[in-house]
C-alpha positions in Angstrom: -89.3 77.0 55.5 -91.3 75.0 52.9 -93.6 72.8 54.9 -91.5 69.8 52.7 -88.5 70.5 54.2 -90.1 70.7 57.6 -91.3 67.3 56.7 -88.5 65.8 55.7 -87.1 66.7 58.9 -89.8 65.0 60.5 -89.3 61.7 58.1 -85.9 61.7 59.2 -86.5 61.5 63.2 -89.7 59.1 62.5 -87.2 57.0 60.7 -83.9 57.2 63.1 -86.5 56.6 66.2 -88.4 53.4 64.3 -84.8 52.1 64.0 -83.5 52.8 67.4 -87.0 51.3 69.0 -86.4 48.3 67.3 -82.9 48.0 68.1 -82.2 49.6 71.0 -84.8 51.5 73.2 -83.4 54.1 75.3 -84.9 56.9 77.5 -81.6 59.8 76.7 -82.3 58.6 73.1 -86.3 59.0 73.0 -85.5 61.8 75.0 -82.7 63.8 72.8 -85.5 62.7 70.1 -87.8 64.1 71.5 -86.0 67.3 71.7 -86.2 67.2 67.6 -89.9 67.1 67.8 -90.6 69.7 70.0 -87.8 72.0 67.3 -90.1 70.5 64.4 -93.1 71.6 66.4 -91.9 75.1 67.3 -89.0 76.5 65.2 -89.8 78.8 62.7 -86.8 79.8 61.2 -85.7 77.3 58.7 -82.0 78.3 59.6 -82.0 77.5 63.6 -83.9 74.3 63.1 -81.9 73.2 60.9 -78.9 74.1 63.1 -80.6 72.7 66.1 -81.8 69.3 64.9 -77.8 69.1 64.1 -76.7 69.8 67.8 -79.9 67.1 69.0 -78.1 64.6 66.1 -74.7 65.5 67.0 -75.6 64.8 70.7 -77.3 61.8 70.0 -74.0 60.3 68.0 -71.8 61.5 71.3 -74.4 59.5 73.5 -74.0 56.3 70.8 -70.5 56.0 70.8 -69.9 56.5 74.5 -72.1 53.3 74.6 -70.5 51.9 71.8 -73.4 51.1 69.8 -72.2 51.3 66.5 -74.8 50.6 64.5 -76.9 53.2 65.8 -74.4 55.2 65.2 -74.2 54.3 61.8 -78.2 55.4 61.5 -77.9 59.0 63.1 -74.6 59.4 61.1 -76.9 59.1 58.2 -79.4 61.2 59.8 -77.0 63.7 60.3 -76.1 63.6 56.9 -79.0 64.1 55.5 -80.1 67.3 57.8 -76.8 68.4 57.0 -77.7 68.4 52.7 -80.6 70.3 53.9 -78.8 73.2 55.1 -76.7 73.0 51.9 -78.8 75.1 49.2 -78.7 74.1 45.9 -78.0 70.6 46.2 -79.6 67.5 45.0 -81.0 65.6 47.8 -80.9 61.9 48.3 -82.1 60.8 51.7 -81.3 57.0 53.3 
């Protein structure tokens, strides 16, 4: 994986956690986010970490609606969104 798409990755988390800190700070959260971090820190194939920061996002949106936060699920809808151009080759990328 180009060490730019490993960082966009990591933009993405930085900016979902900054957001969620400020609005809403939550241990599953930091700690679903954190589960990102360690992927970022330790995947290296470009395919599963995509696929895995997906399953941490998709978790994360479960957790957000169950608690009927929607803003925040708003912002890892978005998130998810934009991991989910990254697995799409080819396209042109516009991140939130």
């Amino acid at each position: 994986m180009a060490a730019n798409e490993r960082e966009t990755i990591k933009f993405i988390k930085e900016s979902l956690q900054a957001k969620i800190n400020t609005h809403n700070p939550d241990k599953n959260i930091n700690d679903i986010l954190a589960d990102v971090d360690h992927l970022i820190k330790t995947e290296d194939d470009p395919s599963e970490l995509l696929e895995q920061t997906s399953h941490c996002l998709e978790r994360l949106q479960d957790y957000c609606r169950e608690n009927n936060n929607r803003e925040l699920t708003r912002e890892v809808n978005k998130a998810l969104q934009n991991v989910e151009e990254l697995k799409a080759p080819g396209l042109e990328r516009k991140f939130f």
